[in-house]
Every structure is written in C-alpha cells, then in structure tokens.
N, C-alpha and C positions, 0 to 999 in steps of 0.2 A: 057934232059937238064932242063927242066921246073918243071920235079918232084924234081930235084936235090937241084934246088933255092928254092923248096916251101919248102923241109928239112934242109936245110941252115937258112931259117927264123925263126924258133924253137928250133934253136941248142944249146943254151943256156942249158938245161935238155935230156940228154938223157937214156932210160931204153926200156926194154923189159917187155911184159906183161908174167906174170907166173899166174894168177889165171882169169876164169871169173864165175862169181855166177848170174848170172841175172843182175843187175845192178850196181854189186859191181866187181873192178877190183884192183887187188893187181899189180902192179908193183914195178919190180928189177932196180935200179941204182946202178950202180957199184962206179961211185965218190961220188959225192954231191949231197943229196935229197932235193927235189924243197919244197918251205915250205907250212903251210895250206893253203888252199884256190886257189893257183895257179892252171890254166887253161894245161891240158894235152891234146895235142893232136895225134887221132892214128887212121888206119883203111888204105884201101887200097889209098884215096886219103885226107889222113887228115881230115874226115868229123866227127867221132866221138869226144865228147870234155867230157872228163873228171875232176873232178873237187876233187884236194883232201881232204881229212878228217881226214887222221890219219896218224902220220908218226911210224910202227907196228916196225922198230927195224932197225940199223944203214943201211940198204941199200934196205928197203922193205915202199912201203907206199898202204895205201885204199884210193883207193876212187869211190865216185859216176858218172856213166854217166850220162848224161843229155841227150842223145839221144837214139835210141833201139840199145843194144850191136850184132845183129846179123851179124854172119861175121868175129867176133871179135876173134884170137886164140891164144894159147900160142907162145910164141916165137915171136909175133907180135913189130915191131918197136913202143915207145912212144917219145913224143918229145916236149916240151915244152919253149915258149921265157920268162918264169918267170912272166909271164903277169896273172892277173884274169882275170877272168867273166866281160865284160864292156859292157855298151847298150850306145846308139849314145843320145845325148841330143842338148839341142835348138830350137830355133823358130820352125824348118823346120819340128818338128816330130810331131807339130798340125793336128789333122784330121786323120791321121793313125793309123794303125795296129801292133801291133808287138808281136813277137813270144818270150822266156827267152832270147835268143840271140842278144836281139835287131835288125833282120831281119825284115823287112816287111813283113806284110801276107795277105793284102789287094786287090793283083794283080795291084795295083800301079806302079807309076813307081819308082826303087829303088833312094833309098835316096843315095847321095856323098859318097863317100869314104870318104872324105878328113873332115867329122862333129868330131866333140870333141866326143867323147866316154871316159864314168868314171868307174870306180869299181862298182858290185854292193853292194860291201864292203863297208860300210863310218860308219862313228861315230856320235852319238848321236847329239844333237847340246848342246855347255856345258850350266852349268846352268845359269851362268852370261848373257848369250846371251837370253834366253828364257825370254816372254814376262809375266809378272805378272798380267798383267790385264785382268779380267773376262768382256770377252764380249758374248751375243746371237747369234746364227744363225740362220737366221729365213730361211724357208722352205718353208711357203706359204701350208705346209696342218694343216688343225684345230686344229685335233687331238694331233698330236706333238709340235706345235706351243704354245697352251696353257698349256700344262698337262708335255709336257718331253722336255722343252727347248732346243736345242742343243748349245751345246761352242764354238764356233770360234777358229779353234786350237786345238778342242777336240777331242775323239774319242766317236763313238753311235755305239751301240751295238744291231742289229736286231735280235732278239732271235726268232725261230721259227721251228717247224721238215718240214720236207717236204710237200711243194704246199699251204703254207698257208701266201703265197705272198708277200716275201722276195724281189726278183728279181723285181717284179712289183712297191714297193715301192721304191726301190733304182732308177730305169730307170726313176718314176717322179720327184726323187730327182735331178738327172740331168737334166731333160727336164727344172725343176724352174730355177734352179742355173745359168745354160749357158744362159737362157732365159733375164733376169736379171742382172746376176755378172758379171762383168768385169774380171773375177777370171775365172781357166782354173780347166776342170772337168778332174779327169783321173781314168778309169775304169780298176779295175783289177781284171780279171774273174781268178781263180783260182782252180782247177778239177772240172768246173763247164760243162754240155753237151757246146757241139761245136754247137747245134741249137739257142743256147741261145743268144751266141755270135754274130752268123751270124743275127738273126732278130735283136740284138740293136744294130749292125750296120747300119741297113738297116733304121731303125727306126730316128735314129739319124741322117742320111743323109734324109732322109725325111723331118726333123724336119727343116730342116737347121741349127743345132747345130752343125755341125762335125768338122766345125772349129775351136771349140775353144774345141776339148774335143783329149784325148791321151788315145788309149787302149791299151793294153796289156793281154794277156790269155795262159796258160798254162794250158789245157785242160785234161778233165780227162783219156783220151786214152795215153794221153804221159807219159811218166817214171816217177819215185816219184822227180829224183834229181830235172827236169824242173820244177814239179810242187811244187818246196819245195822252188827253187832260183825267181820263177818273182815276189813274192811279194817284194826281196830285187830290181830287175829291177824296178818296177814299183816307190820304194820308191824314189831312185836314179834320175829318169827321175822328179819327184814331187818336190826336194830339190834344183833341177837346175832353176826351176818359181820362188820360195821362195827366195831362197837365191840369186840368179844374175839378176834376174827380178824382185823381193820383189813383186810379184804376190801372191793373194790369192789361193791355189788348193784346191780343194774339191778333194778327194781319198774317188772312193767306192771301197770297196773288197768283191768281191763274190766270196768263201768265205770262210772265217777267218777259219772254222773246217778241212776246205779242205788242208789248210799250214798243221794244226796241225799234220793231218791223212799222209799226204807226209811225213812228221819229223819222224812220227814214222812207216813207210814201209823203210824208210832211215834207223832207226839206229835196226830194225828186221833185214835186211840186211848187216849189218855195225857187227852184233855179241853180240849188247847191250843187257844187260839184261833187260827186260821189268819191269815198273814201276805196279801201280795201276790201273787194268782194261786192261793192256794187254798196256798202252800208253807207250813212252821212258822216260825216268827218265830225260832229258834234257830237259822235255817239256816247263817248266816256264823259262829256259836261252832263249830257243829258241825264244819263241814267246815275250818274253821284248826285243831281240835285236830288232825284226823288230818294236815293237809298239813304244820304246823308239824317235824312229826316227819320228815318228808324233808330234810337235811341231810349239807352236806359237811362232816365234822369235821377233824381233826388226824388219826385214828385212820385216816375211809377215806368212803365216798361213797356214799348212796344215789343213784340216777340215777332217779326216774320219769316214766314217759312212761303216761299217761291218756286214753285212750279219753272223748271227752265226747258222749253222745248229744244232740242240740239237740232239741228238740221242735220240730216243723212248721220244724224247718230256719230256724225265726227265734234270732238271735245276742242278740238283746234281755230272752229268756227270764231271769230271777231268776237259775236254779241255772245257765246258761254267764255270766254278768256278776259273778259271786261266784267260778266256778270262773278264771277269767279272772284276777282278781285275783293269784291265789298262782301265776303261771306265769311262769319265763321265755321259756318260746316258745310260739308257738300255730298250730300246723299243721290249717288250715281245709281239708277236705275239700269237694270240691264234686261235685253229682250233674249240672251241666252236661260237666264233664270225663270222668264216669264216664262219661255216654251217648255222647261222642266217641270213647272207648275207649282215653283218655290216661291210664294207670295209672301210677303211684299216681294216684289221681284229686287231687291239692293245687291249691288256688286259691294259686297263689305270690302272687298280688299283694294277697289278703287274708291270708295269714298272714304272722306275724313274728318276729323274737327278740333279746332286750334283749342279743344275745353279737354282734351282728352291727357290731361298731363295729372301726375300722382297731386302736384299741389290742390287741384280742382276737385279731382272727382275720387282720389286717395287709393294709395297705396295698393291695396285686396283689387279693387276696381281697375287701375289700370294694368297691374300685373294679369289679372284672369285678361283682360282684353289684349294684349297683347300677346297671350297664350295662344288663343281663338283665332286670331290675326295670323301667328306663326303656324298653327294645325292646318287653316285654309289653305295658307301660300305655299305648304310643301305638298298639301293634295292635289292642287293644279298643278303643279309641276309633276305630280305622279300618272296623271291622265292622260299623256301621253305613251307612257309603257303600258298602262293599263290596255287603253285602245290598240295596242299592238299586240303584247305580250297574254295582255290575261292578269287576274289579280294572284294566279298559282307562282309568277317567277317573281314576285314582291319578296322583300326579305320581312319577319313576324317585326320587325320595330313598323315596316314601312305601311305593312297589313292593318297595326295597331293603328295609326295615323290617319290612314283612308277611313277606318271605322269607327274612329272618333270625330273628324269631318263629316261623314255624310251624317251620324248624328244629329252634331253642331247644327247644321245646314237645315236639315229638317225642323229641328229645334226652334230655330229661329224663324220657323212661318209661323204663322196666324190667325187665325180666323178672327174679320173683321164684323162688328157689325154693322157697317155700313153695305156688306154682299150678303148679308143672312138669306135675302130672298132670293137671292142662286144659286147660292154653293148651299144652302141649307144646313149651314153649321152654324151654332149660336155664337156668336162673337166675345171675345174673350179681353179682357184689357188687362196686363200683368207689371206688378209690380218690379224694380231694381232690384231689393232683395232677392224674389223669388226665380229671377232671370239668372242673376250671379252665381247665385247656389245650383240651379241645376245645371248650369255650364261646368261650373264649377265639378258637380259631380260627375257627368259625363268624360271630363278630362282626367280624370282618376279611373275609367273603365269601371264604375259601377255597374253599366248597363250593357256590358257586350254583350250578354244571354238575351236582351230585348231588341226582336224584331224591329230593324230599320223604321219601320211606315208605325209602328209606336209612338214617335218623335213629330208626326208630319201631322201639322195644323191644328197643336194643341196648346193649353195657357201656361199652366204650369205643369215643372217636372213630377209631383202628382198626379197629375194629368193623365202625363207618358205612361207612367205605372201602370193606370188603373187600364188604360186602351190594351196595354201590351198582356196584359193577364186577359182581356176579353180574347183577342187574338190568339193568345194561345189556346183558350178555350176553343174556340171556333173550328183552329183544322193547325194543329200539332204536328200534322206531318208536313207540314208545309215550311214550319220555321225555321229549317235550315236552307231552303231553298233561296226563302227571301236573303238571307245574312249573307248569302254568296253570291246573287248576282248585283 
C-alpha cells in the first residue's frame, strides 16, 4: 500500500528506462514527455533522481543522474510529478550542511518538511533591478585590500594550480567577513576532497561563525550530474538572503574549474562533441547561467570570490579565459611566492581589478597602489642582475628600490588565522587605513635601518616596529648581515 502512494505521488510522467551508460539514462514515454530540466524519479524505492537534458525524439529523452546508477536496469519503472531539482530555503538552513538535494549532511537533526523549497533553476536578476553603483569590499588582508580591491556584488577570481593556498585564503575570507558583517557567508565546495569540507566545518564551529555561514558540497567522489547542479543549489539558497531578506551574501566556490570539468564529464556522456582541449562546446552558456546570477540588486549583494584551479598552472587554458571573462578582479596565486614562504602567496603584479581606478577607491589610494605596482615591477626586472652580478654593481637609486620592495613584499604577508595551529602565529586582520600608511611609509624609506624579516608576517606597521626593535635586541651584530643578503 505505501509503495503504491509513494507512485501515485509521481504519476504525473510515466516511462520505462531502455538505456544506462554510466550516468546517462535514456527513458521511453509512451504519451507526454516531461520537459528540460524536470526531476525523474526511478530505482527500487524511488531513491535515484534523474534530471533531464535532451528531449532525443517524440517519445525518448537523456538524461543525467545525480546519484550512483548502480541497480539501475532496462525495463525499470520512471516516474516523475513534473517538479525540478529544489533545495529547502530560510532562516532555519543557517549553520548547516547540505548535500545537491538539499538534505542535510551534518548529522543534525533534519530540517521540517513543511520549509519553502525553490528550483535550482531561477533567472538572472533583470537589468533594471541591478544596482549601478560601485562600491569596495574590504577583507581585512593587506595584500588584496590595497593592490586588487574586491566589488561588493562582484565576483574575484583566485587563480592558482594545486596547494598553492586557494582554500586557505577563502576559509580567512570567511573567518573576516562572519566575524564583522552582518551579511551571511555561504560555502560551496564543489569536486573538492570531503577532508576539506569536514575540517571547515569543524573549524567554523570552532570559530563560532557556524551561525551565520550555509554550506553546501558536492564532492568529488559523487557523479558529474551532483557536482555539475550545487552550484545552481548553492546560488538558489544565496538569492533567498538577497532578495527576501535584502541581506548581504558573501558566496565562496571551491571550485569554479570543478562546475566546469562536471559540464564537460556531463556532455562526454551526453554524446556532444567535444570543443577545444577536449572541453564541451557549451562551456561559456554554461558557466554565464551560473555567474550571471551573482548580482548587486536594489534589495542587497551577492559577493563572490572563486577559487579557480588552472591546469598545469598555464593561464591560457579554455575554462581560466572564460572564467576570467565574468570577473571583476582576479587574484593570481603564484607557487614561486609560496616557495619563498611569502603568504598569501599573490603575484600582485599579475593580478588585477576593474575597482582599482581614483573615481572608486580615490586619489591617495590608487596613487600609493600604483607606486607599490611600479616598486615591484622594476625589482623583478632587477633580479636578474642581481642573480648574476651581486646587489654591490646596483646603482644607490636601484639599491634604494630593491630595498623598498623586499620591504613591500614582506609587508604584505600575513598571518592568518585560519593556520594559527601551524605556523603558530596569532592571526591578524588589518585595516585599509593602517595598510596604506605603512606602505605608504616604507616608500619614503622611513624603515631602511629595519631589518628586512621585521616586515615578514606581521599586522600592522606598528607591528614591524615593535619586532624590528626586539631583533635588534636579540643579536645586533647580525643586522647588517640580514640588510645585505
């Protein structure tokens, strides 16, 4: 009796499965075929969900699972109430867990039945509605603060190949943001490791943030459909704070390459022929529906900041030159900087942000940053006489410049605390003013008497002071040693 009602619930679409390929299932309807996008359900207790893609000719459609097809055989019942893909929304999903399905995964206790749940299908927001005015996000770490602005309502682009601390940077983005904003963070891990997920849970409950932050993860062990649909979940759950709560969200995605690489295991599958580099020829419709929907309205502000994994660390790859497109800023992660132990590892002189102009961020501001910019880019072009020559055949303008740069550069690391329990230094979060002013002073040589490693992984230029006077305390005869090599 109980199986019979729970087929009775569905019975709006009915067909039989005639094909499975891995993740792709071809189903027969004999009347009326269910349209895109609609949720199919089939398996021994309705537990598989299908979601379609193509409707292939008047009584046949494809589409993708979203869960593992094992089990799955010809001839098997499908069943469908015409309904899509919907995740639950509202107050109540703060501090949670959630799987594509909008399930809880936290071992919590489960959420009501009876919560609103939406499509994770929705529409841009139109242009008339979207907010015109450029405003900052500020973050609270040096580096990006002064050099790559972020938008309010924008999207930031972390560009980086593997371990060169992408994840690490976003997890202090949240740690700032909750810490401070009145605004709700919401994480969406996307085929990233399940270790990764489990510690920034655990981290974030620790922190005391969990309450104002919503996750979401589609992990890399599960099927391309899940990990192809939670970024539109995740967007869905973020447009409900915006738009009926005119809340700020901050949205990180870890990440961005991961949608991309899902789209295109989907449409390998699916029978498409492949584009450039082996990628799906859909990939730029693909990735504008989902970016499209990040928007500042009148109501209130999605923020996201996007983790982008680059293959083989080349910038030329298809899915970073598409993802590139829909950003206002793009924070390039470099593994020369990680090996120097300059954290955040940022290549400030390759990344950028369309916020970085006097009308935005004003006058003092982008002039010091463009100073900074100009000091770096004649020290890398010095690094090679250096490696050759020695710093002794520099002419004293050229000397002055190297030793206002490594400064800078040191300057601008950090101690997070998101790594306090490895690196063992208590994390620091700094304001714009107090960033500006001490660049600011460093580019007038107030500090050439201070030992280089004075500079390195502290908040403020206060900071620098107080270290550079313990150091000299420590071993005096050493301070010219360090200035010179």
């Amino acid at each position: 009796m109980e199986s019979a009602s729970k087929h009775n619930k569905y019975s709006l679409y009915r067909g039989k499965i005639i094909s499975v390929r891995g993740s792709v299932v071809d189903v027969w309807f004999e009347d009326n075929l269910p349209p895109i996008y609609t949720l199919l359900h089939t398996g021994q207790n309705n537990e598989i969900a299908i979601e379609v893609l193509t409707q292939l000719e008047a009584h046949r459609i494809r589409g993708i699972a979203l869960n593992p097809t094992q089990g799955l055989a010809r001839g098997m019942l499908v069943e469908s109430d015409g309904k899509q893909l919907t995740v639950p929304v509202g107050k109540n999903i703060m501090g949670r867990m959630f799987d594509v399905f909008g399930n809880t995964i936290d071992l919590e206790v489960p959420l009501s039945t009876e919560m609103e749940r939406r499509s994770i299908h929705q529409s841009p927001p139109l242009l008339q509605k979207r907010s015109t005015k450029s405003e900052v996000f500020l973050t609270g770490i040096k580096a990006i603060d002064v050099l790559i602005p972020l938008e309010r309502g924008g999207k930031a682009g972390l560009f980086g190949g593997a371990g060169v601390g992408k994840t690490v940077l976003l997890t202090e983005m949240i740690h700032n943001m909750v810490g401070h904003n009145k605004g709700v963070s919401m994480f969406c891990g996307i085929g990233e490791r399940s270790r990764e997920g489990h510690e920034l849970y655990h981290d974030m409950k620790e922190a005391g943030v969990l309450d104002n932050m919503v996750m979401l993860f589609g992990q890399m062990n599960e099927p391309p459909g899940a990990r192809f649909r939670v970024g539109h979940a995740a967007l869905t759950m973020a447009e409900y704070f915006r738009d009926d709560e005119h809340r700020d969200v901050l949205l990180l995605i870890d990440n961005i390459f991961r949608f991309i690489q899902a789209g295109m295991e989907v449409s390998g599958l699916m029978g498409q022929m492949p584009s450039r580099l082996g990628y799906q020829p859909t990939l730029e419709t693909e990735l504008s529906k989902l970016e499209e929907r990040i928007a500042n309205t009148e109501a209130g502000a999605i923020t996201s900041i996007q983790a982008v994994y680059v293959p083989a660390d080349d910038l030329t790859d298809p899915a970073a030159v598409h993802t590139f497109s829909h950003l206002s800023a793009s924070i390039v992660l470099s593994r020369k900087k990680a090996s120097e132990g300059l954290y955040p590892a940022i290549d400030l002189l390759q990344s950028n942000s369309k916020m970085a102009t006097p009308g935005i961020i004003g006058q003092r501001h982008y002039e010091l940053a463009q100073e900074i910019r100009q000091t770096l880019a004649q020290y890398e072009e010095l690094k090679d006489i250096i490696a050759m020559l020695g710093m002794e055949q520099l002419s004293v303008d050229d000397r002055n410049v190297v030793n206002r740069a490594r400064r800078l550069e040191r300057f601008l690391t950090q101690p997070f605390f998101t790594t306090e329990k490895f690196s063992g230094i208590k994390g620091k979060e700094v304001s714009l003013e107090d960033t500006l002013n001490g660049c600011e002073r460093i580019l007038l040589d107030e500090f050439k008497d201070l030992p280089e490693r004075a500079f390195y992984m502290v908040g403020t230029i206060d900071d620098a002071i107080k270290k550079g006077h313990t150091i000299s305390k420590e071993k005096p005869e050493k301070e010219t040693e360090i200035q010179t090599n």
